[in-house]
C-alpha positions as CSV (number, residue, x, y, z in Angstrom):
1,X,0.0,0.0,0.0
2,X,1.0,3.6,-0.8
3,X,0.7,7.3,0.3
4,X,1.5,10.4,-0.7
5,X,3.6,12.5,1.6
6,X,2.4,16.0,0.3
7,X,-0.8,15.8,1.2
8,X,-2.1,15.6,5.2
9,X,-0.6,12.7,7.0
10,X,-1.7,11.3,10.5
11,X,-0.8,12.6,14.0
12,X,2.0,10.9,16.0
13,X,0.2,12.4,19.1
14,X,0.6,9.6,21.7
15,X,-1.7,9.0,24.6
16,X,-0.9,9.9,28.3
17,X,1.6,7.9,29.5
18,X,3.1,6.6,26.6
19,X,6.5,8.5,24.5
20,X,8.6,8.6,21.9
21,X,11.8,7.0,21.8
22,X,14.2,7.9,18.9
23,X,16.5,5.6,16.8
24,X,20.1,5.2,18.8
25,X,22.1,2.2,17.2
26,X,22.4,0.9,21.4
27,X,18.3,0.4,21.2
28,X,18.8,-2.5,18.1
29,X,17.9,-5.5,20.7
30,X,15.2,-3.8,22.1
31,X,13.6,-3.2,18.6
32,X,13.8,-6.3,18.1
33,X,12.4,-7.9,21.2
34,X,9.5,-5.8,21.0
35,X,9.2,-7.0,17.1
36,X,9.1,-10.7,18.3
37,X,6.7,-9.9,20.5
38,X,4.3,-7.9,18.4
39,X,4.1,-10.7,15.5
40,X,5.1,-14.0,17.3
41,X,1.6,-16.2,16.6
42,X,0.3,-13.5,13.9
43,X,-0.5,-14.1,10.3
44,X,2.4,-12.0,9.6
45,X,5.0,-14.6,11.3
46,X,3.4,-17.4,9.0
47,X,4.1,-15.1,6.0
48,X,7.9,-13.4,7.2
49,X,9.0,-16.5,9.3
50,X,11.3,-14.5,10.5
51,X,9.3,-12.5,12.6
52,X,8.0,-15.5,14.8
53,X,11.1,-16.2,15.6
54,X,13.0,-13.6,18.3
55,X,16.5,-14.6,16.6
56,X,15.4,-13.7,13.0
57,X,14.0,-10.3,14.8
58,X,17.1,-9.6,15.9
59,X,18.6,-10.2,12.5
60,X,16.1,-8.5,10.4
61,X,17.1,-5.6,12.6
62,X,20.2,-6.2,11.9
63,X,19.8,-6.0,8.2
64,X,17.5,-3.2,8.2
65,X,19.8,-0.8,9.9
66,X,22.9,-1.8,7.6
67,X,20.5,-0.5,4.3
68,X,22.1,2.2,2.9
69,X,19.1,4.2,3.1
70,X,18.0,3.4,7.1
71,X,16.7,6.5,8.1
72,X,16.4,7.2,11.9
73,X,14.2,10.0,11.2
74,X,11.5,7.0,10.5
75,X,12.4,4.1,13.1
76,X,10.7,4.4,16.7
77,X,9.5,3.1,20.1
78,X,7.0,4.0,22.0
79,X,7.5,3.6,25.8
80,X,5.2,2.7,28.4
81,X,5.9,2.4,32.7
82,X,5.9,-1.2,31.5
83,X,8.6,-1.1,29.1
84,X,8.4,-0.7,24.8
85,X,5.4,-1.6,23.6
86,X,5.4,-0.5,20.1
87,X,8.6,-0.4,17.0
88,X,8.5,0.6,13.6
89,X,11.0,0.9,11.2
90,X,11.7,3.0,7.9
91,X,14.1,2.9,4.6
92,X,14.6,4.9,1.8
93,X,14.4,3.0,-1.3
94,X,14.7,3.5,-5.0
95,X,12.5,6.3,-6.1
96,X,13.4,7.7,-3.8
97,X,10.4,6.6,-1.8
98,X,10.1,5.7,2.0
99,X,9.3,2.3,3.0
100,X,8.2,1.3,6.1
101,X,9.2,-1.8,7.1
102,X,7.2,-3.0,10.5
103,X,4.7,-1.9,12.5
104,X,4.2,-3.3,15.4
105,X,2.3,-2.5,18.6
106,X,2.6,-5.5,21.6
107,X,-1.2,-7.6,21.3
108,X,-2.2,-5.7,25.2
109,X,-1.9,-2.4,23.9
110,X,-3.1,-2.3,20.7
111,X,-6.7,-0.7,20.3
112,X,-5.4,2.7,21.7
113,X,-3.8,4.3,18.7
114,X,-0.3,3.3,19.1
115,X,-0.1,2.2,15.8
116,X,-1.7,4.9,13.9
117,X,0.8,7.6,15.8
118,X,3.9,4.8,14.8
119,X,2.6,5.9,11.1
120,X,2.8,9.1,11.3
121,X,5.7,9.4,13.1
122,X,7.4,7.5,10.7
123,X,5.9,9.1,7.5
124,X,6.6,13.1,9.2
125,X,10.1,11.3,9.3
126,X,10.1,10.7,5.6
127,X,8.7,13.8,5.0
128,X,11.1,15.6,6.9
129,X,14.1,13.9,4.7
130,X,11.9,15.2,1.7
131,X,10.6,11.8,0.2
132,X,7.3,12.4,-2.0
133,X,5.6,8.9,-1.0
134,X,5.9,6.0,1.2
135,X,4.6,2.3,0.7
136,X,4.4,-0.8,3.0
137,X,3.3,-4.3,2.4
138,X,0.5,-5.5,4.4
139,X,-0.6,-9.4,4.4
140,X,-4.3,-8.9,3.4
141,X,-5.7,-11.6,6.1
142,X,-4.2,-8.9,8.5
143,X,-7.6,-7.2,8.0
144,X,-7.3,-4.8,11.1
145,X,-4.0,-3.6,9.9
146,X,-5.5,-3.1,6.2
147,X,-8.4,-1.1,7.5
148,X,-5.9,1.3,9.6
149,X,-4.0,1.9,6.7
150,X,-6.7,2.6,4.3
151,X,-8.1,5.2,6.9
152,X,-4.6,6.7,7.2
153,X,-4.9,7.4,3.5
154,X,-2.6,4.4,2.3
155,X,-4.3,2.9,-1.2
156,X,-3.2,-0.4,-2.8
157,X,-0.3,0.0,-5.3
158,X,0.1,-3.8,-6.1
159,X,-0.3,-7.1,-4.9
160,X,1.8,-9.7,-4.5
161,X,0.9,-13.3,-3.6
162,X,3.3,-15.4,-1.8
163,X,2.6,-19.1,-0.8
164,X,2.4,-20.4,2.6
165,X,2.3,-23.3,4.4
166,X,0.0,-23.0,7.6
């Protein structure tokens, strides 16, 4: 799915008692922990095996922040008194458009905007580094996730299929 960055993009206003924690390279494990935790038994993990599994997390962090076009700017946790409980990540790719590689908000907390504010932290990130447009790929039995996107203003720019065994 797609969106343009010129237009109006959603608020990264957090609710009480949660905040923002920027990109540091020392914060790589934790991004990945909270990755783990976010998709381990999802639709997504079926999918990306890697993200069921909290050493290919760990490494998929790993890979992400040695892209040549990691931006900080778009990679974030949110904090709670309880510890992260929400990542996501962002690259610039060939375009140049930003790409936004998870978005993940721990199964307890979700249902309180977390992951609408992760967007549009991440896409005022892009913004800020002057991309024009931003894309992310969604698995379309992830139908909550598909509906938050689409009433973020993201609109389907392709589909790929990719077979899984369940």
């Amino acid at each position: 799915m797609e969106i343009d960055l010129g237009g109006i993009i959603p608020s990264s206003r957090l609710p009480e008692g949660f905040s923002w924690v920027p990109w540091h390279d020392s914060l790589i494990d934790d991004h990945a922990a909270v990755k783990y935790k976010c998709f381990a038994g999802e639709i997504d993990a079926a999918v990306f095996p890697a993200l069921g599994d909290p050493h290919g997390c760990r490494r998929l962090m790993f890979e992400i922040r040695r892209k040549p076009g990691f931006l900080p700017e778009a990679t974030w946790l949110i904090a709670s008194s309880s510890g992260y409980v929400g990542t996501v990540q962002g690259v610039m790719d060939k375009g140049p458009i930003g790409a936004i590689q998870n978005v993940g908000v721990l199964p307890e907390y979700r249902g309180r905007g977390l992951g609408r504010a992760l967007l549009g932290r991440a896409l005022e990130g892009f913004r800020r580094v002057g991309l024009p447009r931003a894309y992310l790929e969604v698995t379309a039995e992830n139908a909550a996730a598909v509906k938050l996107y689409r009433d973020l203003g993201f609109h389907r720019s392709k589909t790929l299929y990719k077979a899984v065994a369940l």
